[in-house]
N, C-alpha and C positions, 0 to 999 in steps of 0.2 A: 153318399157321405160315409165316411170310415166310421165303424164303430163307436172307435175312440172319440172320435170327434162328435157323433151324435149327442153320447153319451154328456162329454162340456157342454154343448150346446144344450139341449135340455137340461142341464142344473142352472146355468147361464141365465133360462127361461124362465126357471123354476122360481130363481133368485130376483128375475124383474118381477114378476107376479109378488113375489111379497117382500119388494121393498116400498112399495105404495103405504105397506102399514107397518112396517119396523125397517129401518135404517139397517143395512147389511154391506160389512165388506168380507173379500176375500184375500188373502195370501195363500202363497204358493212360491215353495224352495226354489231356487237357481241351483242348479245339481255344480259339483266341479267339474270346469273345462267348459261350461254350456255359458258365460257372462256374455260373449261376444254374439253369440249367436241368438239369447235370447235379448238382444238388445237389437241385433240385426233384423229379427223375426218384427216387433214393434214400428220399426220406423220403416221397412216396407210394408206395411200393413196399414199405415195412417194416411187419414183422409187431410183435405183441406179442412176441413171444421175441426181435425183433432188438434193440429198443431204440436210440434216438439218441442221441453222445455227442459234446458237441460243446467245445470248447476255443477259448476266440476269444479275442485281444487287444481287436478291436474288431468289435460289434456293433450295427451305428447302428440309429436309430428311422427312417432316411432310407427311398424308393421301395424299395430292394433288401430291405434291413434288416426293412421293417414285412411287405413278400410273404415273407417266407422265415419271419418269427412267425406269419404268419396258415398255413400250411404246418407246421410244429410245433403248432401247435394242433391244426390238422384231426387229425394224425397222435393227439394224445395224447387227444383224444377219441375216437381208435379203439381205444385200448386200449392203444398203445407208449409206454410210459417214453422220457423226454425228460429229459436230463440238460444242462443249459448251465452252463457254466465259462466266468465275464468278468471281464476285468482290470479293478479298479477305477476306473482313470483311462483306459487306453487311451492316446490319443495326446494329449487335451485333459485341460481341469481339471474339466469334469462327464460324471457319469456319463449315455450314453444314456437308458438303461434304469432308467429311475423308478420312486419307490415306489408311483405309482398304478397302473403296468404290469404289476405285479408283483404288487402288491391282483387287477387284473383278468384277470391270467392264474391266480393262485389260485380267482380265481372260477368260470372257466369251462373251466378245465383242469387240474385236480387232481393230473393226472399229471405235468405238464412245470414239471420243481423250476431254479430258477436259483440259483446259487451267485457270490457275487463272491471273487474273488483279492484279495485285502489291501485292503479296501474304502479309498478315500480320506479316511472319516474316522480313521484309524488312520496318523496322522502318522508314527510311530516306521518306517512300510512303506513310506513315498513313491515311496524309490528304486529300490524291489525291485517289480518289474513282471512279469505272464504275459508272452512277448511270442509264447508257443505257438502254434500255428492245427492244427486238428486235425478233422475233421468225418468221423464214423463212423456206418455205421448197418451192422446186422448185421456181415456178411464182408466188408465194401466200405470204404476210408476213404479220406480227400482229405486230400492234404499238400502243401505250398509255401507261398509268398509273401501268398497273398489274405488278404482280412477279407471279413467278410460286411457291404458297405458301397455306397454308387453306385460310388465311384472302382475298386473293381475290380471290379466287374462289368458296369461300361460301356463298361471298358476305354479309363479315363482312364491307368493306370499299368499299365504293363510287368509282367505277372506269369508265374509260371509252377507252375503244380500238376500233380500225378499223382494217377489213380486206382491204389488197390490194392487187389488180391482176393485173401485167403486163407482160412487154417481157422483161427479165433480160438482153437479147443480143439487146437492144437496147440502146441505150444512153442516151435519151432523158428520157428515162420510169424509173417513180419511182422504180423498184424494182432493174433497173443498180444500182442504186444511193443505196440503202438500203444491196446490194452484198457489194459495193466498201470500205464502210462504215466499214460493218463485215472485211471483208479481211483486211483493214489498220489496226484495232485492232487485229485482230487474229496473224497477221506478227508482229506487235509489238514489242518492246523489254519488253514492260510491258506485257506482254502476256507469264508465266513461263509455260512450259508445267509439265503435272505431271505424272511422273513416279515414284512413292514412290518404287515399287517394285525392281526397279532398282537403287535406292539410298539406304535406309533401309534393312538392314537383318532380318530374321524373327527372331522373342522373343528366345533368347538363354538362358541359367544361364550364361555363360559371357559376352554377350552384356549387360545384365542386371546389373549384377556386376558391370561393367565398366561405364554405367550411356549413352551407346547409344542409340541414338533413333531406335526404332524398331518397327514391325510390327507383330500386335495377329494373328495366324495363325486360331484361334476357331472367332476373328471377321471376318476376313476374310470369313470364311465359313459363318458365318449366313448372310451376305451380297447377297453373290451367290446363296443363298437360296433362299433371300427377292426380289432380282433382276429377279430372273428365273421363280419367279411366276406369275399367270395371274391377268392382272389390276386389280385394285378394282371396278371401275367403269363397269361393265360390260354395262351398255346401250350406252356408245359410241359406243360399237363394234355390237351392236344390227344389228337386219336386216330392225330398222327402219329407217326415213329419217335421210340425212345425215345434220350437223347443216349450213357446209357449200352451198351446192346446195339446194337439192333436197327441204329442210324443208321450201324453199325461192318459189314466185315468180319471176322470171327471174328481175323485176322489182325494187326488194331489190337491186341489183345492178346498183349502179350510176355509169355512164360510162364520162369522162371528158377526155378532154386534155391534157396529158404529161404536156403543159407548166401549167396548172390552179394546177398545184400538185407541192409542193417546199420541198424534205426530206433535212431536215437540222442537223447536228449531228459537235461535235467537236473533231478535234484531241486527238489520246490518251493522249499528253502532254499538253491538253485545252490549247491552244495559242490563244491569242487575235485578233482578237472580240468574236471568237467564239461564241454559243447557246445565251452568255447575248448579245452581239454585234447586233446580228441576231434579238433579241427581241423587242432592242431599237429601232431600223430601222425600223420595221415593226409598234409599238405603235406609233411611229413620226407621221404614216403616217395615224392616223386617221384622221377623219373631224367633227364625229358626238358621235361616242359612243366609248368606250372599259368597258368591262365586262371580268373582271377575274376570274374564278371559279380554285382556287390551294388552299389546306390545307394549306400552311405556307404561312403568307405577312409578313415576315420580308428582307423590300425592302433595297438594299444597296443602297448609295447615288445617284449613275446614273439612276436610276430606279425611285426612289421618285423624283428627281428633275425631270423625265421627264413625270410623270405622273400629278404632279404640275403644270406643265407650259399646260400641255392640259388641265386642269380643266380651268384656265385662260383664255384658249383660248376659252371657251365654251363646251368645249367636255366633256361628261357626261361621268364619272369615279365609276365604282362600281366594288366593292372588294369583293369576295365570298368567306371565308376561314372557316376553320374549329374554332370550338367556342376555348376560351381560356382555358376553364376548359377542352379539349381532346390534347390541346397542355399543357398546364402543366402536364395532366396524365403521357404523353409521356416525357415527360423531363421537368420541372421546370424552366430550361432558355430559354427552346425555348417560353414558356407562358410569363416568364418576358418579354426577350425581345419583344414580338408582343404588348404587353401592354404599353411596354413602351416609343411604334413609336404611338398608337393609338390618343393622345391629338393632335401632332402636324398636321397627316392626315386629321383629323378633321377641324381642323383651314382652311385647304388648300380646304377644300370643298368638300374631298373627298368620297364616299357613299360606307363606311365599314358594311359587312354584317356578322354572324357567322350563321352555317350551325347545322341544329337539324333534327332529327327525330324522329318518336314513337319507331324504332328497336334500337337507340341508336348507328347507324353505324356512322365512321368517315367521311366525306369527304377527295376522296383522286386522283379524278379526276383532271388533270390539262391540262388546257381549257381556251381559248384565244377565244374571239369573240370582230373583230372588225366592225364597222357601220354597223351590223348586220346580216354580210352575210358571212366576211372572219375569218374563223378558222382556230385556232393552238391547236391539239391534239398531246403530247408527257409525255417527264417523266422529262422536265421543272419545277423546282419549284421558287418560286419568294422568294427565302433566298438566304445568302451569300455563301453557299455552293454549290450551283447550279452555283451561278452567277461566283465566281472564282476560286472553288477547282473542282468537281466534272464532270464529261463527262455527256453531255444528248443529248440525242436525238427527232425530233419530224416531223411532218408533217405539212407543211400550204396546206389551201386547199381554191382554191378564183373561184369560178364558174363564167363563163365569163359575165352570165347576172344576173335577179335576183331570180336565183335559191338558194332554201336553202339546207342543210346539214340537215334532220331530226331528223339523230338519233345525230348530236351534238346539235340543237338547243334545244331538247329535255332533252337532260345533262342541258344544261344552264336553261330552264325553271324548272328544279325540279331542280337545286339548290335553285334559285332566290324567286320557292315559298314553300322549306325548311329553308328559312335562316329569320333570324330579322335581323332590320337595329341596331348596334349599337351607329348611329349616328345621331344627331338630325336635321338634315339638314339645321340648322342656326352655325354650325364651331364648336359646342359642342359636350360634348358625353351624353348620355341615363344614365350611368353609371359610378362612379368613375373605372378607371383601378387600382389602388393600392387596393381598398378594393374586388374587384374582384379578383386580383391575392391576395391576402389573403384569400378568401376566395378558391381558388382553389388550393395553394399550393406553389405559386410562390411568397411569400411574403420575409417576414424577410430577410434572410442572402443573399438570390438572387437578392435584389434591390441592390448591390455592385460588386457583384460579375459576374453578365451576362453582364455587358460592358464588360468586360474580357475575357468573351468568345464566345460575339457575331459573330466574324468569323469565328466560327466553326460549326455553327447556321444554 
């Protein structure tokens, strides 16, 4: 055995011996450029008794996307249950993940069942979205920011995840709570199972005729093709270290208290307080600082008024979002509107910042530091979609004394020294917001128009 590996292995050891009498989990950073491969390392590594459970917003058929199915496959032809949970629409208006995909992974993997979240043809659902991310296999889970997609795993956008290791047959231990979470959703009535193969007939001349939905028997086959072949990625399956253990000092694993660890997530039907409820509660209770690093600040009224009354109170309030000109790119109301909450945040004394770099990547990490030691990593965003349409999930994490979180304080200092203030620290701004959103795209017909549809935001 390596070193290295011994090394994990005895804390591993260390850590079953006393968690008989104190409740213990562990996290441990996802480095950049390592999300594919420590997710690849996971699901070749799991047993039949571990089972894979995976909770995605967005699950593309793209490079990353189709290596990480053909990876789920291998796995559920070995024996492990493969459980996937995808939001119907995700970010666009079709779904990845087709009926023929889904025909050919019936075919040749029997085991690994997909389930869609309020499918998109179910109008009455539109607005109500997973916007979860969740990837589990045994004692092991990943939480943060990513989709299983190119853009974060190529490390087009700013992300940021944690691994966690616990005892799932414990109560007390984050990864019960991160099971229980999947299982409520997977049972769900918003949880449609997909069997197209068993609803649709394959492409006839009279199905055709007749204008029923059916199923390409030649997509079908190129699917089963595409699925059957060996990952892309071939160095996760290398015979080098693995990104989870061996690549690590036993040391990269922070070992905490069950209770210093709080998995927080909302009902499939987001009922009230839910993720925003849980947020407020937690902002209330600063004394000295809150630091937000999320892409969108288009705060809904509960939100700005309670991060206003902590400015007041003294509490240093800084905003780390992505710049207006990457939120116009992305949609035009979502840049009006941040533009056009930016005068009044100002006035309030608040220290709004926009996120740059030389690679031109977005900021897409979302990241809670509060009086400088307690963090919230999840897929939390600070818009109204987040706060009362959409499901999220996330992690607080509060070390008992004044231990820090590296690899998140580390997130926060490379936003905070990627970003300009857009604010001038006397209640003004640096910059008009109208001639900016003009000049980025959010002007004209959008200064009428995104009150209209800042709920959807």
């Amino acid at each position: 055995m390596k070193p290295r590996a011994f090394a994990a292995a005895f804390a591993i050891a260390a850590w079953s011996a006393n968690a008989a009498a104190q409740c213990v989990d562990w996290i441990a950073p996802i480095d950049d450029g390592a999300l594919q491969r420590t997710r690849a390392d996971l699901v070749r590594a799991a047993t039949p008794s571990d089972g894979i459970r995976i909770l995605a917003y967005i699950f593309d058929t793209d490079r990353a996307g189709l290596d990480m199915l053909r990876r789920l496959v291998q796995a559920a032809q070995r024996g492990v249950p493969v459980r996937l949970l995808i939001d119907g629409i995700g970010p666009g208006a079709t779904l990845p993940i087709e009926d023929e995909l889904i025909a050919a992974l019936h075919d040749i993997a029997p085991r690994f069942e997909i389930r869609v979240f309020h499918p998109k043809a179910d109008f009455t659902k539109l607005a109500r979205r997973m916007h979860d991310k969740l990837f589990l296999v045994g004692d092991t889970g990943i939480i943060g920011s990513s989709s299983t997609w190119d853009a974060s795993v190529d490390g087009w956008l700013i992300e940021r995840d944690l691994l966690v290791r616990g005892d799932p047959g414990r109560r007390d231990s984050t990864l019960h709570a991160m099971r229980a979470h999947f299982d409520a959703f997977w049972r769900s009535n918003a949880a449609v199972a997909q069997r197209p193969a068993d609803i649709f007939a394959l492409a006839s001349p009279y199905h055709g005729a007749r204008g029923f939905k059916t199923l390409e028997p030649a997509l079908i086959e190129r699917w089963r093709r595409a699925l059957s072949a060996a990952p892309v990625n071939e160095h996760a399956d290398s015979a080098g270290a693995s990104a989870i253990d061996d690549a690590r000092p036993a040391t990269a694993w922070l070992a905490l208290a069950c209770d210093r660890l709080r998995y927080v997530h909302d009902a499939p039907d987001k009922r009230a307080p839910g993720t925003l409820g849980d947020m407020l509660a937690a902002l209330a209770r600063a004394h000295t600082e809150i630091v937000v690093v999320n892409p969108y600040l288009i705060l809904v009224p509960e939100m700005r008024a309670l991060l206003e009354r902590k400015q007041r109170e003294g509490v240093r309030v800084v905003l780390v979002g992505a710049s207006l000109g990457r939120l116009a790119a992305e949609l035009p109301a979502i840049g009006r509107a941040y533009a056009n909450d930016l005068p009044a945040l100002a006035r309030a004394g608040l220290e709004i910042r926009e996120y740059h770099d030389d690679a031109n990547r977005m900021l897409h990490a979302k990241l809670v530091r509060i009086d400088g030691r307690r963090y919230y990593v999840g897929s939390f965003n600070f818009d109204p979609l987040s706060a009362y349409s959409n499901t999220e999930n996330g992690l607080w994490i509060d070390p008992a004394d004044e231990t820090d979180i590296p690899p998140l304080a580390q997130t926060v200092a490379l936003a905070l020294a990627h970003s300009a203030s857009v604010t001038d620290g006397k209640g003004g701004l640096l910059a008009s917001p109208d001639a900016r959103c003009d000049a980025a795209g959010c002007g004209s017909v959008w200064r009428w128009l995104t009150p209209l549809v800042r709920r959807f935001l």
